[in-house]
mmCIF entry with sequence, helices, sheets and N, C-alpha, C, O atoms, coordinates in Angstrom:
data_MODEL
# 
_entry.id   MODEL 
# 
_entity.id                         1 
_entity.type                       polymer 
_entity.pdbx_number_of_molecules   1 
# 
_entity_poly.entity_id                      1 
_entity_poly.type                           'polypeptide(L)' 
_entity_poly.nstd_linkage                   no 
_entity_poly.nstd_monomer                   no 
_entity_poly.pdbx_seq_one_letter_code       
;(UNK)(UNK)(UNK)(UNK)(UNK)(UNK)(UNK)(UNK)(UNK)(UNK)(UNK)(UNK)(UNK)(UNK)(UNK)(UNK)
(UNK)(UNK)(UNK)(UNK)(UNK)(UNK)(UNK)(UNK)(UNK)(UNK)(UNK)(UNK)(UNK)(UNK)(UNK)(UNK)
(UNK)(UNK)(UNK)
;
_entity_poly.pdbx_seq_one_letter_code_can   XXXXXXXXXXXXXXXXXXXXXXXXXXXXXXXXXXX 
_entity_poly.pdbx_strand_id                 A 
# 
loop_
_entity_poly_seq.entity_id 
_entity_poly_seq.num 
_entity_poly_seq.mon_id 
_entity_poly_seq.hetero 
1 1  UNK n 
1 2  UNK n 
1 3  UNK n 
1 4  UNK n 
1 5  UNK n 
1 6  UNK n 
1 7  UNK n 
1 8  UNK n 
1 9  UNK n 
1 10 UNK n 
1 11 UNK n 
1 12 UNK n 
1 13 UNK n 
1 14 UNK n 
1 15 UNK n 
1 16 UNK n 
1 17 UNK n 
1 18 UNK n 
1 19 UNK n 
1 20 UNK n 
1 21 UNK n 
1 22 UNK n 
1 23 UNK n 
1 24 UNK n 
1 25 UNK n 
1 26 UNK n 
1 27 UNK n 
1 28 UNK n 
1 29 UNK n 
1 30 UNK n 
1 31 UNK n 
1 32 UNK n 
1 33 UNK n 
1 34 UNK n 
1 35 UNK n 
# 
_struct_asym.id          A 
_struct_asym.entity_id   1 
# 
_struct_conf.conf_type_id            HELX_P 
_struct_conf.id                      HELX_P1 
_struct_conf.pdbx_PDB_helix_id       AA1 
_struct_conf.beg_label_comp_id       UNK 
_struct_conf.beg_label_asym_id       A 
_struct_conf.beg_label_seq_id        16 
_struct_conf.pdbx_beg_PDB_ins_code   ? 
_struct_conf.end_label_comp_id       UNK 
_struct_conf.end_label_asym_id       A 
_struct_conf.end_label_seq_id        32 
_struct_conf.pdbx_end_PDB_ins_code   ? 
_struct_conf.beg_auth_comp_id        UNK 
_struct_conf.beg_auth_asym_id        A 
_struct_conf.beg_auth_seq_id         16 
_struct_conf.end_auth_comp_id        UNK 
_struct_conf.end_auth_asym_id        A 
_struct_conf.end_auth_seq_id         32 
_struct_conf.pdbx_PDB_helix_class    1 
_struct_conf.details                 ? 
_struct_conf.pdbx_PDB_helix_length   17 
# 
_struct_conf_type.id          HELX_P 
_struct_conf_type.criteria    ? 
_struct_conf_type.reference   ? 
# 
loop_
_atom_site.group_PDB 
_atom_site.id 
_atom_site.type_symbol 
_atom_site.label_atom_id 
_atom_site.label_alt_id 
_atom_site.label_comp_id 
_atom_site.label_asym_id 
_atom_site.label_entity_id 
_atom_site.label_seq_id 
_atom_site.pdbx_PDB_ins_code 
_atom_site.Cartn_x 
_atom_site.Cartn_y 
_atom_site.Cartn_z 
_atom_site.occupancy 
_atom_site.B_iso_or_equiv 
_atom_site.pdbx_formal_charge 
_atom_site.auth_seq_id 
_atom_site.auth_comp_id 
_atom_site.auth_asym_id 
_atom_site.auth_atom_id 
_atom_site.pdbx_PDB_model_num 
ATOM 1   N N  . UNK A 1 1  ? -38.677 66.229 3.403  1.00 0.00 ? 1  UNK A N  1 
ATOM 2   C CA . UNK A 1 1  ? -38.764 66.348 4.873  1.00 0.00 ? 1  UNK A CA 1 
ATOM 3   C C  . UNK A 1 1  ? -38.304 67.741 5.310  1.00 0.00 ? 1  UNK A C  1 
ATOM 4   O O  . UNK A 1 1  ? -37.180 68.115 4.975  1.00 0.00 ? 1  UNK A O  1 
ATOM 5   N N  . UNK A 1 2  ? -39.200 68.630 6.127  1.00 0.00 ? 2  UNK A N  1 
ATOM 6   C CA . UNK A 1 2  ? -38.658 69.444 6.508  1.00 0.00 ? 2  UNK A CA 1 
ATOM 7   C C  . UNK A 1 2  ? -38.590 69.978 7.690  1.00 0.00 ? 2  UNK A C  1 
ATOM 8   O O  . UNK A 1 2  ? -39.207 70.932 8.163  1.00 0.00 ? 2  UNK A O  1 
ATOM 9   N N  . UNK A 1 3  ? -37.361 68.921 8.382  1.00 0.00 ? 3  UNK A N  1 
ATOM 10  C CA . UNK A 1 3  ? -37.039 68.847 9.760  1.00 0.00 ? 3  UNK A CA 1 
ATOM 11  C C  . UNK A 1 3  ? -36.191 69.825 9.888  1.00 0.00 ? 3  UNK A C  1 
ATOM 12  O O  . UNK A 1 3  ? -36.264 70.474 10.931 1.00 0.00 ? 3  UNK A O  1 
ATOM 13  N N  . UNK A 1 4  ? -35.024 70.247 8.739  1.00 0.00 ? 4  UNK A N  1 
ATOM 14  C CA . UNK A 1 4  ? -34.101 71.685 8.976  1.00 0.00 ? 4  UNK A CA 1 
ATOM 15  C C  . UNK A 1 4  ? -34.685 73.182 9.145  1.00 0.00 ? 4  UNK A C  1 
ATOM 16  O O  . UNK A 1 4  ? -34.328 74.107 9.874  1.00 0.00 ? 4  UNK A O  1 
ATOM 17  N N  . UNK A 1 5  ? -35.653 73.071 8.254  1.00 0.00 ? 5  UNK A N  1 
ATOM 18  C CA . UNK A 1 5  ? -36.263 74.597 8.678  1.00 0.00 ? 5  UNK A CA 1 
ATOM 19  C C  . UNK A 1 5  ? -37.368 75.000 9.171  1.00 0.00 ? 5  UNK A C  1 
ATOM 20  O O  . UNK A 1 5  ? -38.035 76.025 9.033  1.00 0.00 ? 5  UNK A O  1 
ATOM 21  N N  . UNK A 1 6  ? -37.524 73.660 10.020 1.00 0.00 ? 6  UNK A N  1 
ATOM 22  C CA . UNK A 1 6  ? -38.697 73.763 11.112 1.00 0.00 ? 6  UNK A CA 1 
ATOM 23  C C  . UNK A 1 6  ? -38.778 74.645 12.305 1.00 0.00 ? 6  UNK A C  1 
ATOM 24  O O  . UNK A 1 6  ? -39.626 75.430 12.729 1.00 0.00 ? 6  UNK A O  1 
ATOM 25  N N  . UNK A 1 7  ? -37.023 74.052 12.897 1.00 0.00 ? 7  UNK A N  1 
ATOM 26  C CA . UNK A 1 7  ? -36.611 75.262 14.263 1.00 0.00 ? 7  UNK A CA 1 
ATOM 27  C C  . UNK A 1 7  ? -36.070 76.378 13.194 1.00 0.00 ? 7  UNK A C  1 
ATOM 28  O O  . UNK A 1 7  ? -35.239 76.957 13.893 1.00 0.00 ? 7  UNK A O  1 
ATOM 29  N N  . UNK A 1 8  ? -36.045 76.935 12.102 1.00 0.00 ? 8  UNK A N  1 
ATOM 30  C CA . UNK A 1 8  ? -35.748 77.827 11.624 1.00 0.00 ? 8  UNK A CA 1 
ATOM 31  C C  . UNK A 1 8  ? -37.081 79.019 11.581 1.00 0.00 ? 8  UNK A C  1 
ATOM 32  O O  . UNK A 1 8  ? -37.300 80.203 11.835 1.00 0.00 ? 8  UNK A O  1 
ATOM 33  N N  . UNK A 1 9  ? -37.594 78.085 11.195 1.00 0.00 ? 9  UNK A N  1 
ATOM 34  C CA . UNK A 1 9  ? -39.043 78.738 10.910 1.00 0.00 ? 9  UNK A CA 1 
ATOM 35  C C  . UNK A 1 9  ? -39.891 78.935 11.968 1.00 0.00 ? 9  UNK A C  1 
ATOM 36  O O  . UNK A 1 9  ? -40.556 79.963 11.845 1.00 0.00 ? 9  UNK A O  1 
ATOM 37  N N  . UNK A 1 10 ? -40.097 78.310 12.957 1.00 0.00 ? 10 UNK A N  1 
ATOM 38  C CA . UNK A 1 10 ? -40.381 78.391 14.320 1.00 0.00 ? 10 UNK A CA 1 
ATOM 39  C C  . UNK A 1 10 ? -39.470 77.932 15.393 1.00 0.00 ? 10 UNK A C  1 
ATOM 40  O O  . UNK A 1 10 ? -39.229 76.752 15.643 1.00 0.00 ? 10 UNK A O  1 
ATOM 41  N N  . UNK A 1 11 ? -38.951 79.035 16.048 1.00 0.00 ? 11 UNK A N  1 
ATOM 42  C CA . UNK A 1 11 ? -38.070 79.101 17.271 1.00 0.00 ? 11 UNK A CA 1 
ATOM 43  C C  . UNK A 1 11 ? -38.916 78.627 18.205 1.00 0.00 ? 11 UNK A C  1 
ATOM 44  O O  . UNK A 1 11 ? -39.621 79.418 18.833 1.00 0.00 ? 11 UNK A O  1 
ATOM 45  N N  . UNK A 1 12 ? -38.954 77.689 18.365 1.00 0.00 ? 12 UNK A N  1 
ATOM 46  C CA . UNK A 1 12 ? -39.658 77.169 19.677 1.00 0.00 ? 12 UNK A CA 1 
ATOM 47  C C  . UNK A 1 12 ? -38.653 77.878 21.285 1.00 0.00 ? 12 UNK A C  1 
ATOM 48  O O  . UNK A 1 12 ? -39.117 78.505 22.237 1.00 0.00 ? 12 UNK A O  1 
ATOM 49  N N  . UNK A 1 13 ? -37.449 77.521 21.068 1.00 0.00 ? 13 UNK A N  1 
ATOM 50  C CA . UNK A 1 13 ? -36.694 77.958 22.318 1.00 0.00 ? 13 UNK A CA 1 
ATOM 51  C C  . UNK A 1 13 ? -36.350 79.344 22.211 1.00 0.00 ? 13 UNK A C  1 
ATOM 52  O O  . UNK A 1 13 ? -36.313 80.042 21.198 1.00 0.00 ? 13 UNK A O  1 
ATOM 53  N N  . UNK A 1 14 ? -36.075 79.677 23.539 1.00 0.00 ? 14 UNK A N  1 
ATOM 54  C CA . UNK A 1 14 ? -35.604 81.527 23.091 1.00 0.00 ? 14 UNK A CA 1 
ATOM 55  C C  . UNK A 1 14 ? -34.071 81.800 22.823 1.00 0.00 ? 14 UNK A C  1 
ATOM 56  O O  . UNK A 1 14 ? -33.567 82.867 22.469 1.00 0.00 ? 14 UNK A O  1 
ATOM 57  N N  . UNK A 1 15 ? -33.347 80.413 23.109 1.00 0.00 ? 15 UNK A N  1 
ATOM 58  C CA . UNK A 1 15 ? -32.458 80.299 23.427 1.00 0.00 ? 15 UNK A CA 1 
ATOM 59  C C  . UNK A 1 15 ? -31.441 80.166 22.043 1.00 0.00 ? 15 UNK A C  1 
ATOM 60  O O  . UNK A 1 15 ? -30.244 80.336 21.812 1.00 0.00 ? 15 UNK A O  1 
ATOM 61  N N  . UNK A 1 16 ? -32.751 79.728 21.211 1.00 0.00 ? 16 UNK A N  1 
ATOM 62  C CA . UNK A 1 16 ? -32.544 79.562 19.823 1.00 0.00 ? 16 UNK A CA 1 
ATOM 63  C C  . UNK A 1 16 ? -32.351 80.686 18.942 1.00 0.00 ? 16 UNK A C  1 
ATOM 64  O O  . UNK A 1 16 ? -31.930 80.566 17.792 1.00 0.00 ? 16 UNK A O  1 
ATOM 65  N N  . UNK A 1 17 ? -32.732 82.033 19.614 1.00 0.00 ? 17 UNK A N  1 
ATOM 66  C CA . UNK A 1 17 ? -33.005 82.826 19.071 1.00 0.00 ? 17 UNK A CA 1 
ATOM 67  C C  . UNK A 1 17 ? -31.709 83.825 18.291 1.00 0.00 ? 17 UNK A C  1 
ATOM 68  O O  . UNK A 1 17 ? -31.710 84.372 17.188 1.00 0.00 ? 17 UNK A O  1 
ATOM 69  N N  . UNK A 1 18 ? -30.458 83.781 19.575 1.00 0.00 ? 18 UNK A N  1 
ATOM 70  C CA . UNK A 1 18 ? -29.079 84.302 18.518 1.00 0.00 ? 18 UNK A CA 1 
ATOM 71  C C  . UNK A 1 18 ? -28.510 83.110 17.529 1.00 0.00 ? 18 UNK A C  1 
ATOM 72  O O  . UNK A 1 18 ? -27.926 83.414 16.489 1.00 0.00 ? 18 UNK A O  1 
ATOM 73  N N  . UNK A 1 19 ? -28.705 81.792 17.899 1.00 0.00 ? 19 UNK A N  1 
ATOM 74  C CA . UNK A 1 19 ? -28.363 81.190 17.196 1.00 0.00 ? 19 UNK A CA 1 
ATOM 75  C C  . UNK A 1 19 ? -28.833 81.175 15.762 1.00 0.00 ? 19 UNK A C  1 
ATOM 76  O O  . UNK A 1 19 ? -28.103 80.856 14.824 1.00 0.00 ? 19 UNK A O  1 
ATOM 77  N N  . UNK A 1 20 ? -30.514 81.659 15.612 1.00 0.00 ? 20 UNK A N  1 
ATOM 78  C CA . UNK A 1 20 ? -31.153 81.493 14.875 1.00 0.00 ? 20 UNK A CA 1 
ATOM 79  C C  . UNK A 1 20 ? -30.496 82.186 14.006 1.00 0.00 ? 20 UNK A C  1 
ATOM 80  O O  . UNK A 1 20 ? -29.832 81.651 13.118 1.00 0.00 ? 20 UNK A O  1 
ATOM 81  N N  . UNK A 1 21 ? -30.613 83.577 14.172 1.00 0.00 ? 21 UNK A N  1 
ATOM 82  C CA . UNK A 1 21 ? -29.449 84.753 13.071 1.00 0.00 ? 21 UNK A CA 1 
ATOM 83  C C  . UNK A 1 21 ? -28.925 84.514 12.254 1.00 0.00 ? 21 UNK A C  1 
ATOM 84  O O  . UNK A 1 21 ? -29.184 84.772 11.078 1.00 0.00 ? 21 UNK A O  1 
ATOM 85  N N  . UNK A 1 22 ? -27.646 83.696 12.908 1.00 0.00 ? 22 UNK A N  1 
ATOM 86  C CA . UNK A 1 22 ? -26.851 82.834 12.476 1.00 0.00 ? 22 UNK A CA 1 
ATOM 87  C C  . UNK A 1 22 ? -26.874 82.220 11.475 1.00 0.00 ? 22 UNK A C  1 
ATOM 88  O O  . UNK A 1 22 ? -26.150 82.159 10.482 1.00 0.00 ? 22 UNK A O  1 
ATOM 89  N N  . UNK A 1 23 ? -28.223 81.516 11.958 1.00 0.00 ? 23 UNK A N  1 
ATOM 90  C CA . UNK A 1 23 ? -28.336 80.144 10.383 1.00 0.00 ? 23 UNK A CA 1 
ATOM 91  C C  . UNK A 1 23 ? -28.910 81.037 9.382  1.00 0.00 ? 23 UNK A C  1 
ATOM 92  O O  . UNK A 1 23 ? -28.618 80.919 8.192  1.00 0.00 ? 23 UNK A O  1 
ATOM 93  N N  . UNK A 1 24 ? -29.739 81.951 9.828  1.00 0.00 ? 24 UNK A N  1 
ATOM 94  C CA . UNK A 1 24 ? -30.257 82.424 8.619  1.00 0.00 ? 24 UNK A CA 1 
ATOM 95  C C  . UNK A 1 24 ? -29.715 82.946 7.830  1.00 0.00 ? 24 UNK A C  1 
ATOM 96  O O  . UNK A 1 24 ? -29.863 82.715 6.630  1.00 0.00 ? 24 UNK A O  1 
ATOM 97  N N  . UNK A 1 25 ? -28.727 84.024 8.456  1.00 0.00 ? 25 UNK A N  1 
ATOM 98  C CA . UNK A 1 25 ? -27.658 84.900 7.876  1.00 0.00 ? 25 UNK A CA 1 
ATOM 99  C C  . UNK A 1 25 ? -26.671 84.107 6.774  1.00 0.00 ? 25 UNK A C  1 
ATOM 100 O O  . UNK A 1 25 ? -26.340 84.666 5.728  1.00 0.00 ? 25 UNK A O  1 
ATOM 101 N N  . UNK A 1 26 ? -26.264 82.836 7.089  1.00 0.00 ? 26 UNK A N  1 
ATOM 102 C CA . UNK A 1 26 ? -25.968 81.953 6.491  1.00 0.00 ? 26 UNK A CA 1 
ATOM 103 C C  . UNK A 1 26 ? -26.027 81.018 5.629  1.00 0.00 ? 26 UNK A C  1 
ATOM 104 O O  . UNK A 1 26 ? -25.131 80.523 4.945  1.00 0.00 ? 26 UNK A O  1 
ATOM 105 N N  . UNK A 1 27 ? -27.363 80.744 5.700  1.00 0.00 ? 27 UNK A N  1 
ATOM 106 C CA . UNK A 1 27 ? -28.275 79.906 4.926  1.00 0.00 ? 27 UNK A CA 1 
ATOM 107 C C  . UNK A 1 27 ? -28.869 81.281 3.478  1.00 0.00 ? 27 UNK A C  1 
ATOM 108 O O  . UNK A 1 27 ? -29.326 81.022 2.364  1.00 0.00 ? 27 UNK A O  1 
ATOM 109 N N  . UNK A 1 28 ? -28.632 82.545 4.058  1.00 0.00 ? 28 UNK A N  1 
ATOM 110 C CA . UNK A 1 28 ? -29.217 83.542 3.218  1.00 0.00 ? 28 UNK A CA 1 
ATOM 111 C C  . UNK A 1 28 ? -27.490 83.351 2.355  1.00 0.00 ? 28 UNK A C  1 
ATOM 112 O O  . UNK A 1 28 ? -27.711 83.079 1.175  1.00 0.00 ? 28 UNK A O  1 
ATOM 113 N N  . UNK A 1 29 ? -26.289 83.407 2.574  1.00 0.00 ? 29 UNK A N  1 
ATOM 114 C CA . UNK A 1 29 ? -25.308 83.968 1.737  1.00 0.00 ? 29 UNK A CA 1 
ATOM 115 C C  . UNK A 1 29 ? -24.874 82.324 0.815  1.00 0.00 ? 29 UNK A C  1 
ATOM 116 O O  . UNK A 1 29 ? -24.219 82.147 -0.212 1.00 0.00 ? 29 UNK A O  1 
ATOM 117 N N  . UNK A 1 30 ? -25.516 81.434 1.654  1.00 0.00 ? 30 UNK A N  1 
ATOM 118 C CA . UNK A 1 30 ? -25.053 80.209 0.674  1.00 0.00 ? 30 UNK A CA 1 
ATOM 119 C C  . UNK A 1 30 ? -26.528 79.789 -0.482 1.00 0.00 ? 30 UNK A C  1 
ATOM 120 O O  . UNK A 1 30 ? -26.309 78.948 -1.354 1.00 0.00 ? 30 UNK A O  1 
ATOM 121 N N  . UNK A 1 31 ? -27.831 80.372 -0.397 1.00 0.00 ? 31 UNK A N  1 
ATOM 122 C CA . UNK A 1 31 ? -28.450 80.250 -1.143 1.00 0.00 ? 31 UNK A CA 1 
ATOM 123 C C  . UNK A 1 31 ? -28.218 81.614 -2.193 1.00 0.00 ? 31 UNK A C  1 
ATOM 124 O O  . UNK A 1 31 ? -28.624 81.726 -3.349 1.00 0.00 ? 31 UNK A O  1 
ATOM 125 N N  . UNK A 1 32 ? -27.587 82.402 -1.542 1.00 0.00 ? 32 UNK A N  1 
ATOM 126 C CA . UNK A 1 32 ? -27.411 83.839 -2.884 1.00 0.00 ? 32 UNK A CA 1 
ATOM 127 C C  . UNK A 1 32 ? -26.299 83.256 -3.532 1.00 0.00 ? 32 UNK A C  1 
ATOM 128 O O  . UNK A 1 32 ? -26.053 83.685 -4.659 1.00 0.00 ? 32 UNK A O  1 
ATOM 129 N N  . UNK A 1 33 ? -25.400 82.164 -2.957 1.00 0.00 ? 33 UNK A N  1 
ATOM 130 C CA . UNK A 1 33 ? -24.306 81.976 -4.318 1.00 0.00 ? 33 UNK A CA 1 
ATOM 131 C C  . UNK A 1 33 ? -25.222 80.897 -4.968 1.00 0.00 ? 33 UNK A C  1 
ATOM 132 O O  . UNK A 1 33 ? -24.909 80.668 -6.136 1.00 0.00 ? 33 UNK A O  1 
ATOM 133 N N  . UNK A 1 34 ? -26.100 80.299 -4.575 1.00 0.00 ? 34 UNK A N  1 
ATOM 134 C CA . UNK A 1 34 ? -26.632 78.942 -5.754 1.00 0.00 ? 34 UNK A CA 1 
ATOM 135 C C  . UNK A 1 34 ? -27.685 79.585 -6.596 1.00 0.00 ? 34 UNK A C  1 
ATOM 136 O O  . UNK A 1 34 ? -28.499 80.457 -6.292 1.00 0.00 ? 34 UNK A O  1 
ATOM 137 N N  . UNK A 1 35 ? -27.492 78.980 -7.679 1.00 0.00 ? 35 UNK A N  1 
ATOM 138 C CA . UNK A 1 35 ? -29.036 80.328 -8.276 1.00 0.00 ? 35 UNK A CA 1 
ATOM 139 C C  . UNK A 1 35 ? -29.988 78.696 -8.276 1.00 0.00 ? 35 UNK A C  1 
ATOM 140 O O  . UNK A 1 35 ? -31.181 78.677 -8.579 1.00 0.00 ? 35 UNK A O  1 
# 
């Protein structure tokens, strides 16, 4: 199911948009520690 990186992948809101950063920036440093 890919309901998590749906609003990741498309920002529907704009509002979403600093938040978005965020996850990614995040989602980028916890997938660089998992190989």
């Amino acid at each position: 199911m890919e309901v998590a990186p749906a609003p990741i992948i498309f920002p529907l809101k704009p509002s979403h948009s600093p938040r978005l950063e965020t996850i990614v920036e995040d989602a980028d440093e916890e997938y660089g520690d998992n190989p």
